[in-house]
C-alpha positions in Angstrom: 0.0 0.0 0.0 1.3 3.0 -1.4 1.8 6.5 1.1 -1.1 7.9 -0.9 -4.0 4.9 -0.7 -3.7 5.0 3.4 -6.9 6.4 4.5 -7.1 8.7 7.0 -8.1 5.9 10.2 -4.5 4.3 9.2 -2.9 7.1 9.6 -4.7 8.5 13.1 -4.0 4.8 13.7 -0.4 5.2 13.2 0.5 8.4 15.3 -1.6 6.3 17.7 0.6 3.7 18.0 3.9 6.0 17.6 2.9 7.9 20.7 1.8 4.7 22.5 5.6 3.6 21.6 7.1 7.2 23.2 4.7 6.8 26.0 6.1 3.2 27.3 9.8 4.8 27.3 8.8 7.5 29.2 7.0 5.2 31.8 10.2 3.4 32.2 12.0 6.4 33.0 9.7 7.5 35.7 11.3 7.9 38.8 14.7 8.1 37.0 17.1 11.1 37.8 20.6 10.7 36.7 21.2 13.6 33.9 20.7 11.6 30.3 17.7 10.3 32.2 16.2 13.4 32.6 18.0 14.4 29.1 16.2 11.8 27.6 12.5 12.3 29.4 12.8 16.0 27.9 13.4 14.9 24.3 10.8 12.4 24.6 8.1 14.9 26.1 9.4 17.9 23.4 8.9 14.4 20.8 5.5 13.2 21.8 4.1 17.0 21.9 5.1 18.1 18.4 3.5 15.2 17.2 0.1 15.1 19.0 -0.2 19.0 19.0 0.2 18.1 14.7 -2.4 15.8 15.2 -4.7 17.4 17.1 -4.7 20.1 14.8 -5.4 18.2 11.9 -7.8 16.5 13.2 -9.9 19.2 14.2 -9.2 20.8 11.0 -9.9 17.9 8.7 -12.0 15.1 10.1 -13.8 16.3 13.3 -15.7 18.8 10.9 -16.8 16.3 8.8 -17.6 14.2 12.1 -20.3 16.8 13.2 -21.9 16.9 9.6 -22.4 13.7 8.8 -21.5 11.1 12.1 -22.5 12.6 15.3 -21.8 16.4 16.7 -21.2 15.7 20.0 -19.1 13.0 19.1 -16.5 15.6 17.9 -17.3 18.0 20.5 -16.2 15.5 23.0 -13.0 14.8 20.9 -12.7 18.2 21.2 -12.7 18.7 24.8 -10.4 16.0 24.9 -8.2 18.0 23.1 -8.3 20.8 25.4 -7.7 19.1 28.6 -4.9 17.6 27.1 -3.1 20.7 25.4 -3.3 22.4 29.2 -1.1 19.3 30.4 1.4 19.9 27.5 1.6 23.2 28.3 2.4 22.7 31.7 5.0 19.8 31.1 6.8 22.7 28.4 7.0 25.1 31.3 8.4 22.3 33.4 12.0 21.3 34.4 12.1 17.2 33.9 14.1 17.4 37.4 10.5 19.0 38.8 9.4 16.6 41.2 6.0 17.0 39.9 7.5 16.1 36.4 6.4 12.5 36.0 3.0 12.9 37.6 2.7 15.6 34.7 3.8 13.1 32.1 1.3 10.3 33.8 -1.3 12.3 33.2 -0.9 13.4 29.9 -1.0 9.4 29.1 -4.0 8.8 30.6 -5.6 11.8 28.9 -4.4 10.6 25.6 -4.8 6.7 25.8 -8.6 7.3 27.1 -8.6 10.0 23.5 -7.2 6.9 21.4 -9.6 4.3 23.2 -12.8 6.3 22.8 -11.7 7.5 18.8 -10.7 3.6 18.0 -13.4 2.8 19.9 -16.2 4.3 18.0 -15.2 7.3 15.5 -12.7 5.4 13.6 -15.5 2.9 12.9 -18.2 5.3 11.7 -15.7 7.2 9.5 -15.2 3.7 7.9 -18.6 3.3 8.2 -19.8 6.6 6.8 -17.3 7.9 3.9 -15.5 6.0 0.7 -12.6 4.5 0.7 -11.7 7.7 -1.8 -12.9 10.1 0.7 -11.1 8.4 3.7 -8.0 8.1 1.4 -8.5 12.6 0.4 -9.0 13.3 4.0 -5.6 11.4 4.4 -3.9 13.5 2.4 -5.2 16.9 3.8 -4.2 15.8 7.2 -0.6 15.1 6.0 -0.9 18.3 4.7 -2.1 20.1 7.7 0.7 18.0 10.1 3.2 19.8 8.0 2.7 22.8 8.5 0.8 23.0 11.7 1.7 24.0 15.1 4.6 22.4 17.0 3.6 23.9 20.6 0.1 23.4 22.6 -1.9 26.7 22.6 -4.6 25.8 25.0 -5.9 29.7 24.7 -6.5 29.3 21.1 -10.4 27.7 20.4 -10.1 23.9 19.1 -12.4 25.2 16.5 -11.5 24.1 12.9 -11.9 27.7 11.3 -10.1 29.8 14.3 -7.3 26.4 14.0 -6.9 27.5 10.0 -7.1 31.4 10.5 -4.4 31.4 13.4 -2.5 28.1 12.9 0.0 29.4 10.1 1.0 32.2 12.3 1.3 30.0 15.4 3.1 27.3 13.4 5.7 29.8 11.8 6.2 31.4 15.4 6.6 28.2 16.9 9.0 26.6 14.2 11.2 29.7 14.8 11.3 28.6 18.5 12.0 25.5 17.7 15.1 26.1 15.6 16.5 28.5 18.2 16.0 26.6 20.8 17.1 23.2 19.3 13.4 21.5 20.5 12.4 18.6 18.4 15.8 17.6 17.4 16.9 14.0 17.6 20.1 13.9 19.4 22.4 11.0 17.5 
């Protein structure tokens, strides 16, 4: 299967599993303290944020739209909220040292806020988007939210309404601010 053919619930699916995968590291490092530990907790929490700020983003841009028109509208209003409570726990884990005692409680409950997100999207929207769209439409939503994880956001702005048109109107100035961040600061960068 070609990049292009995945539909959109393979590739939710996918960043679902890669943050699963960032999230069982950083549980074995709870409690840790020597300096690459903490080191290593950072990059994984600057990792795991990028990505799922991305997906948020897209998501609520591209799919949850198309959630409330034709699935269910508090379906993606929950997603939503979800969303929200989630982004205010990034936001405090990228104002935190990873030396911060309250550190890994931070990072244990951004888990729990996302694996219950995945659970209850696996659970139910992922089937009635399979359910309720082509193949071809899944496959065209793919693509915009590739496109959208691009050049979206890097950093959680829980101020900023997880509504799809203020997320479009605001996201290329929030993702151009926060890519310049980024480079400056180094964030996001794998260290080899």
């Amino acid at each position: 299967m070609t990049e292009t053919q995945r539909d959109v619930v393979d590739l939710l699916s996918a960043d679902h599993r890669e943050f699963d995968r960032i999230f069982t590291e950083l549980e074995g490092l709870r409690g840790r303290s020597a300096p690459g530990d903490l080191e290593r907790k950072r990059e994984l929490v600057d990792e795991v944020t990028i990505g799922l700020v991305k997906h948020s983003v897209a998501e609520e841009t591209q799919v949850y739209p198309r959630v409330e028109k034709k699935i269910d509208k508090d379906e993606a209003e929950h997603s939503k909220e979800e969303h929200a409570e989630a982004e205010e726990t990034m936001k405090r884990l990228e104002r935190m040292d990873p030396g911060d005692p309250q550190f890994d409680d931070a990072v244990a409950e951004l888990i729990r806020e996302i694996r219950h997100h995945v659970e209850h999207e696996e659970g139910r929207m992922f089937t009635e988007l399979r359910a309720n769209f082509t193949h071809d439409e899944l496959v065209e939503m793919a693509g915009m939210v590739e496109t959208v994880k691009k050049l979206g956001p890097t950093r959680p702005h829980p101020m900023t309404p997880n509504d799809a048109g203020v997320r479009l109107a605001v996201g290329p100035v929030a993702s151009l601010l926060d890519h310049l961040r980024d480079a400056v600061s180094g964030r996001g960068k794998k260290s080899d």
